[in-house]
N, C-alpha and C positions, 0 to 999 in steps of 0.2 A: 650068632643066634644062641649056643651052647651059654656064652657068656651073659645071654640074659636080655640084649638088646633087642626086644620084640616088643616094647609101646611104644605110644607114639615119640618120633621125636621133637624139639621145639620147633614150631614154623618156620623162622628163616634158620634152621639149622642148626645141627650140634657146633658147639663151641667149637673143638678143638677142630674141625675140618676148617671152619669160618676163619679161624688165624693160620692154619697153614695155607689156606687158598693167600690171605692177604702178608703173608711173610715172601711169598714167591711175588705178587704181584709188586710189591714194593720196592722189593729189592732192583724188579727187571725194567720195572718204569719209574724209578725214583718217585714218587707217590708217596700218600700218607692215607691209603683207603684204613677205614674204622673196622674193625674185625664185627662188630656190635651193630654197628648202627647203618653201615654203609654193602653190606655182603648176605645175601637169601640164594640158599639151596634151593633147587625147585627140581619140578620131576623132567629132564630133561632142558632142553635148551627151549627148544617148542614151545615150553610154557613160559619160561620167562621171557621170550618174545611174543607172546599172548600177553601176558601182567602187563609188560611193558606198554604198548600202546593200547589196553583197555583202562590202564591208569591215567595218560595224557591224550585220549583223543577222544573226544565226542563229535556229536550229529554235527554232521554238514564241515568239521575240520581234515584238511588236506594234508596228505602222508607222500612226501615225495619217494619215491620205491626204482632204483636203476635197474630194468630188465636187462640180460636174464637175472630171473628171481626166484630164490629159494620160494617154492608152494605155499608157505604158510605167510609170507606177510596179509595177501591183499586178502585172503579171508579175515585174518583178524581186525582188520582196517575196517569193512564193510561191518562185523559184527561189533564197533564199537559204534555205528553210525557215521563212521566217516567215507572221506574217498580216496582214494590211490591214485595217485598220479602216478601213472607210469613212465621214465624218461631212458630211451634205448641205449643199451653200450653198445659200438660198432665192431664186428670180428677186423680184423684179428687181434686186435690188440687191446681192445675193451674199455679204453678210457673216459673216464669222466668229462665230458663236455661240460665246463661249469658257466658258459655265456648259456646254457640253455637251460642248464638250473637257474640261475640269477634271472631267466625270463618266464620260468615255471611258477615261480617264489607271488604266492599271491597275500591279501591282508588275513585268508582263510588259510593256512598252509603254517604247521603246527610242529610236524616230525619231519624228517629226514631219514631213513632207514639205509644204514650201509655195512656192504661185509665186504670184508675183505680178513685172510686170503678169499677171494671170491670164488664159493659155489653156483654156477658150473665153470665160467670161464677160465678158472685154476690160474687169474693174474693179483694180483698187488696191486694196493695204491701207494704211493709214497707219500714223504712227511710236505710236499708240495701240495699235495690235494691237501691234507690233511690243516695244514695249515689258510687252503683258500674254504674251506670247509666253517673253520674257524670263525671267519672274519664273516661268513653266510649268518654262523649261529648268530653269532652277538649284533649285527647289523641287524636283523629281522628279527630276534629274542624268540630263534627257535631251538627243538632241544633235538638228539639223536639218540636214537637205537644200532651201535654198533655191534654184529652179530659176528662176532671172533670166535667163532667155534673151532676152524683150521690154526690156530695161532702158532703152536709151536711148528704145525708142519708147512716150513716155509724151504725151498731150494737153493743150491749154487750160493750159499753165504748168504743170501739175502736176510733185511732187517725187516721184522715186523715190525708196521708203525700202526701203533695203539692209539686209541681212543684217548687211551689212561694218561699216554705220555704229552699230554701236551694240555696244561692246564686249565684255558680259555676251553679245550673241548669237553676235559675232566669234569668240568661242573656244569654241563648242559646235558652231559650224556649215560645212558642204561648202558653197560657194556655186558655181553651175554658168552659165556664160554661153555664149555660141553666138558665132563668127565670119561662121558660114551668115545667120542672122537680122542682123549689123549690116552684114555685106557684101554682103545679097544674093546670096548662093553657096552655097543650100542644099549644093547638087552638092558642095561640095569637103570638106564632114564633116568641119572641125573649127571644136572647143570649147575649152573649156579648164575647169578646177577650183580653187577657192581655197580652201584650208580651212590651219587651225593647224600646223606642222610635224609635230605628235604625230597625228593624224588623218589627213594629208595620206603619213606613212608608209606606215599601212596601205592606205589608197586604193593607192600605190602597186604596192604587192603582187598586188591587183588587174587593175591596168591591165599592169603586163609581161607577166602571163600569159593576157590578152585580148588587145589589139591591139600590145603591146610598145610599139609607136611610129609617130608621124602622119607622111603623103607628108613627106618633106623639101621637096620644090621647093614647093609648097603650104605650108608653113610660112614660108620664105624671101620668097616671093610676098610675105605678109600682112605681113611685118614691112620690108618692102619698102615698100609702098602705108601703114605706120601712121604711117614713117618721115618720109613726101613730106606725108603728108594727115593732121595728128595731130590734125586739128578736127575730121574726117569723121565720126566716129560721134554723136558731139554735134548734128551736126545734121540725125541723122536722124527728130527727132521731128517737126521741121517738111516734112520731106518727105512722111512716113505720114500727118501730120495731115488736109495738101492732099486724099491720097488717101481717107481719111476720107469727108472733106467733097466729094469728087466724088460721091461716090455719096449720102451725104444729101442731099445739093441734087436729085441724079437721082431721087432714093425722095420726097421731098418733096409732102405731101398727097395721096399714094396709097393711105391707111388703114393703114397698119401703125403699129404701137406700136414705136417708136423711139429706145432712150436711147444718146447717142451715146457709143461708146467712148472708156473713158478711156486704154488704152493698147492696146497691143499690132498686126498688121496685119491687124487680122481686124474682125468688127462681128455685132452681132445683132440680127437682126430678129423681130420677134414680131406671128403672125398672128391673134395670139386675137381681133381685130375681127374676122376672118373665121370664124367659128366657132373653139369650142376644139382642136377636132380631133386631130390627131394628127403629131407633129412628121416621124416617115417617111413617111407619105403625103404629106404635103407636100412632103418632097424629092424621094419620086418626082415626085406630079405635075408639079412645077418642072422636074424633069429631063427628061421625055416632054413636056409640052405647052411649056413655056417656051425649052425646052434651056438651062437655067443651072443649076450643079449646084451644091448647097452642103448642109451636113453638118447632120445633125438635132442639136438639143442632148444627145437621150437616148441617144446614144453614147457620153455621158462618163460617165452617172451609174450604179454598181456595181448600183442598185436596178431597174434596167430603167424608171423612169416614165417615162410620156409628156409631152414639152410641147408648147406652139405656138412654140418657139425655133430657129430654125436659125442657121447660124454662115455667113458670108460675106467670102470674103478678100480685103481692099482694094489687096494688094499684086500690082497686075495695071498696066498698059498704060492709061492716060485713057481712050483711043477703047475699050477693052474693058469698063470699070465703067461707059460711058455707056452701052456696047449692054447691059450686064446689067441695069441698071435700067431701060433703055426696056423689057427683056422680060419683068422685073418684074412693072410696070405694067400692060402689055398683059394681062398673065395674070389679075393682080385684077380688072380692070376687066371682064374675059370674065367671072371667074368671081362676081362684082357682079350682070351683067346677067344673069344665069340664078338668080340667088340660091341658089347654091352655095358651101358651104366646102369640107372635107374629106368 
């Protein structure tokens, strides 16, 4: 700000942030994204998955959406006149049924909206989906919204598989990432957009007449810090991981069902040893007798079911995830010795 950067900046973004976002992405998905024509800044990720499908989906066109799902698709689905198809991922292991997409798939059915690492389920898809994905787009001539916002924070070696990196999907698809989520800055809301020049037009269209254009000095900031620290985001999988693994070590042999996340800074715990119950009563109780507050699963899912899943976020403070699992514990263990679940 000292330096002067308080007008507005260009709409899809300052130059020099827009080649360093596409010098990283190039490199890590052998790609050829356009610094220029192919990459828009936007205020957070939220909005460019708003652009995105208020740029491809009108009245009465169907938006395939795998529950659980991030909050913000199926409002903006609705508010461009479309509909949401909802199609369930199964705990525990969240996978993509694609005989049930390929029966979803109708001559109104326009997007496909997928993330991965996936918030809340914290699983991966591989380059197998990715590739039966593929063969979806181009058989039906539809396009995707991939919402890569966890990308770098992926576990145990595993590969992120991009949207980017596979070229029949590279040119059907919006690929959306977060600055918030790799720099720790929810606060400063922004994202950025990557999609084909032809696609990335209309996006545009979008975004001038929603937020026009992101803080300058917050832009300057990032390409500022990408400049000094161009390893930083790479190695934030081993930072989340640690975080991860504080709190499984802390939850360790306390009865809960356990699969440790594959990506993202989140985790879930499953209480069904302790009865099946019910996933908001558990949050409540957790929140009144434990005071640790974390999100039921069936928040995400459009059908209202219940599970024993709650969602818990790892990206907290060491001394913070030790006292949330000491209180945890305490909690089961009370509700153990009374032989009570939900």
């Amino acid at each position: 700000m000292v330096a002067g950067h308080n007008q507005y900046a260009p709409t899809d973004g300052i130059s020099r942030l827009r080649r360093l976002i596409t010098a990283r992405l190039n490199s890590r998905y052998d790609c050829s994204i356009d610094a220029d024509s192919d990459v828009t800044i936007t205020c957070g990720a939220t909005e460019a998955l708003y652009c995105a499908i208020q740029a491809v989906v009108g009245p009465r066109d169907e938006v395939i959406v795998f529950d659980p799902a991030y909050d913000s698709y199926d409002p903006a689905v609705r508010l461009a006149g479309g509909r949401a198809i909802h199609l369930p991922l199964e705990p525990p292991h969240f996978r993509i049924d694609w005989q049930r997409v390929r029966e979803a798939i109708t001559p109104r059915t326009r997007l496909v909206i997928l993330n991965s690492p996936h918030n809340p389920s914290c699983t991966m898809i591989d380059r197998a989906d990715m590739l039966e994905l593929a063969s979806l787009l181009q058989r039906h001539d539809l396009l995707l919204l991939s919402d890569e916002v966890y990308e770098p924070v992926v576990f145990d070696a595993r590969q992120h598989c991009s949207a980017l990196g596979i070229r029949e999907v590279r040119e059907r698809a919006f690929v959306v990432f977060s600055f918030g989520k790799s720099l720790h800055a929810t606060g400063w809301r922004t994202g950025y957009c990557v999609a084909p020049s032809a696609l990335m037009k209309e996006f545009r269209k979008v975004h001038q007449f929603n937020t026009f254009s992101i803080a300058a000095p917050i832009q300057e900031a990032i390409a500022d810090f990408l400049e000094e620290r161009p390893d930083y985001i790479d190695q934030l999988a081993g930072f989340f991981q640690r975080k991860r693994d504080i709190l499984l070590a802390g939850l360790g042999g306390c009865g809960l069902a356990i699969e440790p996340a594959a990506g993202t800074y989140f985790q879930l715990l499953d209480f069904s040893p302790f009865g099946e119950g019910d996933d908001l009563l558990w949050t409540e109780r957790l929140l009144i007798e434990a005071k640790v507050a974390l999100i039921p699963l069936s928040a995400f899912y459009a059908d209202g079911r219940r599970t024993a899943l709650l969602r818990i976020c790892c990206a907290k403070r060491d001394e913070t995830l030790h006292l949330a699992a000491d209180r945890i514990r305490s909690f089961l263990a009370g509700a153990a010795r009374r032989g009570s679940g939900v």
